[in-house]
C-alpha positions in Angstrom: -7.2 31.7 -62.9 -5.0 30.1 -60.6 -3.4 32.3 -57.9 0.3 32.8 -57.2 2.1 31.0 -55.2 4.1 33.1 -51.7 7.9 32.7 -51.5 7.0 30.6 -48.0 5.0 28.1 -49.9 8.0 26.6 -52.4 10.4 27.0 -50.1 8.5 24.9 -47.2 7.4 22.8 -49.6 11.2 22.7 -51.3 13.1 22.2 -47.7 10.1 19.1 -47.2 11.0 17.5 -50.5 15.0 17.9 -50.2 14.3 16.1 -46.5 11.9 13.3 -47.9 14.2 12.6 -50.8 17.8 12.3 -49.2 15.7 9.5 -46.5 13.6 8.2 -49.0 17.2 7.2 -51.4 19.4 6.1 -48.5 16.9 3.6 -47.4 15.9 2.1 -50.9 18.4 -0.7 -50.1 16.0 -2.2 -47.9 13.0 -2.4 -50.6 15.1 -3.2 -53.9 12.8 -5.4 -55.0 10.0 -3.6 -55.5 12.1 -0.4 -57.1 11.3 0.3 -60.5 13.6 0.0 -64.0 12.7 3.8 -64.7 14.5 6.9 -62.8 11.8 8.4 -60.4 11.7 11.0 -57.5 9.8 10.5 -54.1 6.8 12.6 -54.3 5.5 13.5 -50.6 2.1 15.4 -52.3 0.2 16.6 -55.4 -1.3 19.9 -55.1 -1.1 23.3 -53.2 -0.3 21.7 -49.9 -0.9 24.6 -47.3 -3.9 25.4 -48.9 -6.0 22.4 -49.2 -9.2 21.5 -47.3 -9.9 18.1 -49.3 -7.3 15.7 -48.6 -7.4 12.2 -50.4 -4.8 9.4 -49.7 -3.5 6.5 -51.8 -1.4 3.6 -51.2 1.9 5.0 -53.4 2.7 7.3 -56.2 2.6 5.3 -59.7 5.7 4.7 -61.6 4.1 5.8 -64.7 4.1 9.2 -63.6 7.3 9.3 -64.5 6.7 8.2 -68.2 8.6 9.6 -71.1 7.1 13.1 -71.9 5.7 14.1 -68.6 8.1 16.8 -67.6 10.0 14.7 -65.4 13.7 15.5 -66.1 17.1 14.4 -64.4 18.7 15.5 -62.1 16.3 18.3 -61.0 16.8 20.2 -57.7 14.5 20.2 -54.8 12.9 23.7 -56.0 12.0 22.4 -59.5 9.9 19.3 -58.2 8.3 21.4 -55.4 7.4 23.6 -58.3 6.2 21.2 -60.2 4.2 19.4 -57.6 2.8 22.4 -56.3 1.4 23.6 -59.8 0.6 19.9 -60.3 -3.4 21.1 -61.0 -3.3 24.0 -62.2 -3.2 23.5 -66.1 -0.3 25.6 -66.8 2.7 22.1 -67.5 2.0 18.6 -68.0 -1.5 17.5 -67.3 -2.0 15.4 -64.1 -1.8 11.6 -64.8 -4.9 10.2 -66.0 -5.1 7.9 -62.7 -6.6 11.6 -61.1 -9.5 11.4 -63.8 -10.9 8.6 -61.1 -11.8 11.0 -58.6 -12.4 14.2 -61.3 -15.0 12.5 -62.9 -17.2 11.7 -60.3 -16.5 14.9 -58.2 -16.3 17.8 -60.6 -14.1 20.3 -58.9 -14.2 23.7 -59.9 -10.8 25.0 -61.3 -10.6 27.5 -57.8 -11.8 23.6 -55.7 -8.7 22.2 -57.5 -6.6 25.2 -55.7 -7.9 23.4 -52.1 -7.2 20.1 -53.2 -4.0 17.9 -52.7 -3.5 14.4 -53.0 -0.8 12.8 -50.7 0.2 8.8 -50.7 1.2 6.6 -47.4 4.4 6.0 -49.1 6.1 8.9 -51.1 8.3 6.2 -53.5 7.0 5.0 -57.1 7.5 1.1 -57.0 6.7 -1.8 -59.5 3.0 -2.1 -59.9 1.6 -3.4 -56.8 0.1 -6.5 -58.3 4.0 -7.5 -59.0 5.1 -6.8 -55.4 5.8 -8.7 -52.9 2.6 -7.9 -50.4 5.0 -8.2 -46.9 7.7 -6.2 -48.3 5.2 -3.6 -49.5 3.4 -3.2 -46.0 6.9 -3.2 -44.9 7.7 -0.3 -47.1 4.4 1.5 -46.0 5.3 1.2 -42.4 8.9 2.7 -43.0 7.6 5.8 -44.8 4.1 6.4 -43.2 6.0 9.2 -40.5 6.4 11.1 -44.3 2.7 10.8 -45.0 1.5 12.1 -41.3 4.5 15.1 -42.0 2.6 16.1 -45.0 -0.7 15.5 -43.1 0.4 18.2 -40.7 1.4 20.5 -43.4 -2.1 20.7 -44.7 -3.3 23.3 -41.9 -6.3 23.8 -43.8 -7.9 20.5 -44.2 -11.1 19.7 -43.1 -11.8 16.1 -45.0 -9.4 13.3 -45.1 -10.4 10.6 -48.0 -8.7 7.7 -48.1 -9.2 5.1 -50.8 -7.9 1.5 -51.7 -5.8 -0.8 -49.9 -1.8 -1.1 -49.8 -0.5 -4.2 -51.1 -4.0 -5.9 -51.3 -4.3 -6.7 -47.4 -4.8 -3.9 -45.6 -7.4 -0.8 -46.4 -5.4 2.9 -46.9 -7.3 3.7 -43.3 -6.6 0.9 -41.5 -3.0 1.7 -42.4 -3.4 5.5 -41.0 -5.5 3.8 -38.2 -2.3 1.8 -36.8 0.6 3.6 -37.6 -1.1 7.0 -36.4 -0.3 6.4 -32.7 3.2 7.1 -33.0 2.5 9.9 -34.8 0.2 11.7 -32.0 -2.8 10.8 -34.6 -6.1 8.6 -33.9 -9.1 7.3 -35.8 -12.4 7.2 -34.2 -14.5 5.2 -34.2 -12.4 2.1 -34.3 -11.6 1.0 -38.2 -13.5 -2.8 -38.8 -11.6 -4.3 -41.8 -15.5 -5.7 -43.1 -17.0 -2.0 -42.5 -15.2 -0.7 -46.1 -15.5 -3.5 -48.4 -17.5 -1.6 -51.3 -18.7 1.0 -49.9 -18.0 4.4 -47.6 -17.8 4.9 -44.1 -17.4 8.3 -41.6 -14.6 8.5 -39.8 -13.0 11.1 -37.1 -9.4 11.8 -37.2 -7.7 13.4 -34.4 -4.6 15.4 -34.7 -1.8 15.8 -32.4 -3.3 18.9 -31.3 -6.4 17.2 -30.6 -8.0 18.6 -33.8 -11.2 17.1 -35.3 -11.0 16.2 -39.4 -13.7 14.9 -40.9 -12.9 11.1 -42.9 -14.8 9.7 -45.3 -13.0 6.5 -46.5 -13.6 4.3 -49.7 -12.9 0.7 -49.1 -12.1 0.9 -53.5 -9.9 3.6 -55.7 -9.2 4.8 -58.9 -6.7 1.7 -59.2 -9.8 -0.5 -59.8 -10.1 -1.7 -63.2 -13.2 -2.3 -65.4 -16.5 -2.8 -63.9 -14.9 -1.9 -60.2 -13.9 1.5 -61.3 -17.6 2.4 -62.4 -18.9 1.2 -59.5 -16.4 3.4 -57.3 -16.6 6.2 -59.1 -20.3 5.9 -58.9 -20.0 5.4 -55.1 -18.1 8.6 -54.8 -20.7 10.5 -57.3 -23.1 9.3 -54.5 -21.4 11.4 -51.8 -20.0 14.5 -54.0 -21.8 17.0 -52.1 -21.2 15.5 -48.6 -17.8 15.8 -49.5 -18.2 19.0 -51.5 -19.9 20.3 -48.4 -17.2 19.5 -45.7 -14.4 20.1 -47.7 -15.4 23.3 -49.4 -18.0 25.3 -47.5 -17.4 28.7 -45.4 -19.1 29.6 -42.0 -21.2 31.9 -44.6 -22.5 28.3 -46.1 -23.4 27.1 -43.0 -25.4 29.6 -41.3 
C-alpha cells in the first residue's frame, strides 16, 4: 500500500515545479526547433522525490508522455502536476509510460522499492524525438537546464545510487554530461569518466556532493531508448547487476551487519 504523502512534500515539490516551469517557458525561444507540436509541461522528476535512495537519470522526458488519455490536462496548476508526478508509481492514476517497463523488467522492484525510487532527466523539457533533433542544439539545451537536474539531485536527501543511462543527443554519454557540468554545481565524478569505458557495458562511479557526500554510480553506457536487439541486451545488462544495485540502493545498516 503506498503511504501518504506529508503536506511538506507537495508543496516543496509544488514551489520546485512552479520555479522550473516559469524558467523552463521563458527560455524555449532559444530551443524552438526541437519543441514539440503537442502541449507539454517541464517535468523536473518521476517519483517520491525526498524519499528515494535509487536515482536513475535520462537524457529528457518523452513527448509521448503527454499523449492523449494520460491524464495530462491544460492548464493545470503547479500542485496538480506535483501531485501527479509525485504519485507517478504508485498505481492509483494513469500507469507510468511504458518507456519505465525498460528498467522494471529487468530490476523487479517491490511495490514499497517503487516508494524509494524516482527517475529525474538532465533536461526537464519534452522535445521532438531526439533522432529528429538537431545534436548541437540538443547539447545546447542540456547545458541550459542541467543546474535543474543537479537542483533535483539535491532534493533527493536520501539517495544512495545514482544510475545514469544513455547518451544525450547521440554524442555524449548521460554521465559524462553530469561529469562536466557538475563543477559549477559543487558536484564531481570520480574516478575520471573515459568516453570508451561505457560503450555496452557498466561501470562504478563516485559522485561527490557539494557537501562532500559520497553516492554510489553505477552508469549504463545504453537505456531503455534502445530499440530491438539493443534493448534485450541492456536490459539483460542491468538483470546482471540487479542485486548490486538492489543492494546499494535498498539495504539498511540491519542488512549489512
Amino acid at each position: 500500500m503506498t503511504s501518504k504523502l506529508s503536506r511538506f512534500e507537495v508543496l516543496a515539490a509544488t514551489e520546485f515545479i512552479a520555479h522550473v516551469e516559469a524558467q523552463v517557458e521563458a527560455s524555449w525561444h532559444r530551443f524552438a526547433d526541437l519543441r514539440p507540436p503537442e502541449p507539454t509541461y517541464s517535468i523536473p522528476f518521476f517519483g517520491r522525490i525526498d524519499r528515494a535512495t535509487l536515482v536513475t537519470v535520462g537524457a529528457n522526458p518523452s513527448s509521448k508522455e503527454f499523449a492523449k488519455g494520460r491524464g495530462w490536462r491544460p492548464n493545470m496548476s503547479p500542485q496538480e502536476i506535483a501531485d501527479r508526478l509525485l504519485n507517478y508509481f504508485a498505481g492509483n492514476c494513469t500507469p507510468y509510460h511504458p518507456w519505465f517497463s525498460g528498467w522494471f523488467r529487468p530490476l523487479g522492484l517491490a511495490p514499497e522499492q517503487l516508494e524509494e525510487y524516482v527517475h529525474l532527466d538532465l533536461s526537464p523539457r519534452a522535445t521532438r524525438s531526439m533522432s529528429s533533433c538537431n545534436p548541437d542544439t540538443f547539447l545546447d539545451m542540456v547545458r541550459v537546464d542541467i543546474e535543474y537536474f543537479f537542483e533535483a539531485l539535491s532534493r533527493c536527501r536520501s539517495v544512495k545510487l545514482l544510475v545514469p543511462a544513455g547518451s544525450a543527443s547521440n554524442r555524449k554519454y548521460v554521465l559524462e554530461a553530469i561529469a562536466e557540468s557538475g563543477p559549477s554545481f559543487g558536484w564531481r565524478v570520480l574516478p575520471r569518466v573515459r568516453r570508451n569505458e561505457l560503450a555496452g557495458c557498466a561501470r562504478h562511479y563516485c559522485l561527490q556532493s557539494p557537501d562532500g557526500t559520497a553516492i554510489n554510480v553505477i552508469a549504463f553506457g545504453s537505456s531503455p531508448s534502445a530499440r530491438n536487439a539493443a534493448r534485450v541486451e541492456f536490459e539483460s545488462l542491468v538483470r546482471s547487476k540487479v542485486q548490486e544495485i538492489k543492494r546499494l540502493a535498498f539495504a539498511t545498516e540491519d542488512d549489512t551487519q
